[in-house]
C-alpha positions as CSV (number, residue, x, y, z in Angstrom):
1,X,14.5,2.3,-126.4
2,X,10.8,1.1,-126.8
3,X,7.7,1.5,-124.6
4,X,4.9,-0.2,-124.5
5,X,1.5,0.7,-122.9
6,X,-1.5,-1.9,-122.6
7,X,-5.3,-0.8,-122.1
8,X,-8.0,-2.7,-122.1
9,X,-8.7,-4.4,-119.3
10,X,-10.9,-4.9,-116.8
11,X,-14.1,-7.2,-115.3
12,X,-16.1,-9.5,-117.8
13,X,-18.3,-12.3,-117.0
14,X,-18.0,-15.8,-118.3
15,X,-18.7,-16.5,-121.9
16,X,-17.8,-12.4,-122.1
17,X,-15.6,-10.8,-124.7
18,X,-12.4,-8.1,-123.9
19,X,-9.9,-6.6,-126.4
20,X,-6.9,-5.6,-125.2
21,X,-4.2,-2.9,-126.9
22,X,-0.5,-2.1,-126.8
23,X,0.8,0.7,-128.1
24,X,4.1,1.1,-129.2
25,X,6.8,3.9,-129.3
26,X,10.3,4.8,-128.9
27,X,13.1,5.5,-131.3
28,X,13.9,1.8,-131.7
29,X,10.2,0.6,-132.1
30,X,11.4,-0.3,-136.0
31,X,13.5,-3.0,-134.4
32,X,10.8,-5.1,-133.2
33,X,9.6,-8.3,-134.9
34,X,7.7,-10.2,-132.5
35,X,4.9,-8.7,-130.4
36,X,2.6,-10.5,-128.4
37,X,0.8,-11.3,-125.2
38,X,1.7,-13.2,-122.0
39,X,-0.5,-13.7,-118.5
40,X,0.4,-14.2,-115.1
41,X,-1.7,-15.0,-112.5
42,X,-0.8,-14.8,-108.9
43,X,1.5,-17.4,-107.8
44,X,2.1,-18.8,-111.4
45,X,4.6,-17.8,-113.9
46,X,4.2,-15.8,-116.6
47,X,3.3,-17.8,-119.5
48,X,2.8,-16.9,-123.4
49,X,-0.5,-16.0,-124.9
50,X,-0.1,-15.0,-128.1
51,X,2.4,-13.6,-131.0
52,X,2.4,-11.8,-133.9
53,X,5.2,-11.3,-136.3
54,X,5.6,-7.8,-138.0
55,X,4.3,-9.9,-141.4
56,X,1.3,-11.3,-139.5
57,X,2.5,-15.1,-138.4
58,X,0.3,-15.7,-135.3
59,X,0.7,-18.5,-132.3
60,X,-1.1,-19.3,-130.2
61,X,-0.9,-20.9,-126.2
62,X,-3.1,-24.1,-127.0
63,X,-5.8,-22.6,-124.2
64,X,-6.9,-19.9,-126.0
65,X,-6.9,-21.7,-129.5
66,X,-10.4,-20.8,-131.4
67,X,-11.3,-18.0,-128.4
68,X,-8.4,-15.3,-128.6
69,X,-7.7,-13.5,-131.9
70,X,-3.8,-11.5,-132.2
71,X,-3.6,-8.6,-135.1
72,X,-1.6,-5.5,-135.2
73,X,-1.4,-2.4,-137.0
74,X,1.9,-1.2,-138.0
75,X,1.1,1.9,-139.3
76,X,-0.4,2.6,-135.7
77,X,2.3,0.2,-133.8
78,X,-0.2,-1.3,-132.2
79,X,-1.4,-4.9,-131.1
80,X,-4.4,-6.2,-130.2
81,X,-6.2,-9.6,-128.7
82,X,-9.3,-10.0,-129.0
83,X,-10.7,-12.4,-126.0
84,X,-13.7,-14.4,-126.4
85,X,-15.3,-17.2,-124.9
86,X,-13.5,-15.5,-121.8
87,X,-12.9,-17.9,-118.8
88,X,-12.1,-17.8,-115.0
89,X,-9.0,-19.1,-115.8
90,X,-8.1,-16.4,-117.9
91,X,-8.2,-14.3,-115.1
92,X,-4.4,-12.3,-114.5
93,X,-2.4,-9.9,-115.6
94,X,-1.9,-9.7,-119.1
95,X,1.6,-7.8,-120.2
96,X,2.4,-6.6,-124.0
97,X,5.1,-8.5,-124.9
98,X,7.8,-6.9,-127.8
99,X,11.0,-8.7,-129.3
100,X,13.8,-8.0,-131.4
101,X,15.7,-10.3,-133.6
102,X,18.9,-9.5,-131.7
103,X,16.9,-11.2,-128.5
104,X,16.1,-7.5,-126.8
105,X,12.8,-7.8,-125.2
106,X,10.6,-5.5,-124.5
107,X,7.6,-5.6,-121.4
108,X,4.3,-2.9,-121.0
109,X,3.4,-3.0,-117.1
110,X,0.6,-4.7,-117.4
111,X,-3.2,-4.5,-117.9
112,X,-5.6,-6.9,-115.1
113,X,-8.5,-9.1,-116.5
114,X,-11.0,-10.6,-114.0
115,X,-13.3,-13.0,-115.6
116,X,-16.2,-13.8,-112.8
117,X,-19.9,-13.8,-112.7
C-alpha cells in the first residue's frame, strides 16, 4: 500500500519555470524502484515524462530532453521535476507515477499545469 501526493502545479507563462513534487508513503513505499512523471492532456492519453530509478537512472520523453530535470530524495521519498523552458504544449495534468519490480504500479491524482501568456 503506497500513496502518492503531487504539488506543485499551477499557471506559468511561456519560457517560465515550475517544479513539481511527489511524496511518498505507505508501508510498502520500500518496494518501489521506478518513480516518475506522466502527462495527460484532455483528449490524449497519458504519456511518460520522466523516470527515475531508486539509484538515480533518469529518462526522459524526447520533448522535454534539455528542459525538464527528474531527482528524488529517498531519505524524504520524494521526487521532483524541474520544468523549464515550459511550453503550451506542456500544458495537462501531470500524475506521480511509482513502480515495483513485481509490475505493481502506483498513481498520485494529479497536479494541473497551464503554460499560457
Amino acid at each position: 500500500q503506497v500513496q502518492l501526493v503531487e504539488s506543485g502545479g499551477g499557471l506559468v507563462q511561456p519560457g517560465g519555470s515550475l517544479r513539481l513534487s511527489c511524496a511518498a508513503s505507505g508501508r510498502t513505499i520500500f518496494s518501489i524502484n521506478l518513480m516518475g512523471w506522466y502527462h495527460q492532456a484532455p483528449g490524449k492519453e497519458r504519456e511518460l515524462v520522466a523516470l527515475i530509478s531508486r539509484y538515480g537512472v533518469t529518462d526522459y520523453a524526447d520533448s522535454v530532453k534539455g528542459r525538464f530535470t527528474i531527482s528524488r530524495d529517498n531519505a524524504k521519498n520524494t521526487v521532483y521535476l524541474q520544468m523549464n523552458g515550459l511550453k503550451p504544449e506542456d500544458t495537462a495534468v501531470y500524475y506521480c507515477y511509482g513502480g515495483t519490480p513485481g509490475g505493481v504500479v502506483y498513481w498520485g491524482q494529479g497536479t494541473p499545469v497551464t503554460v499560457s501568456s
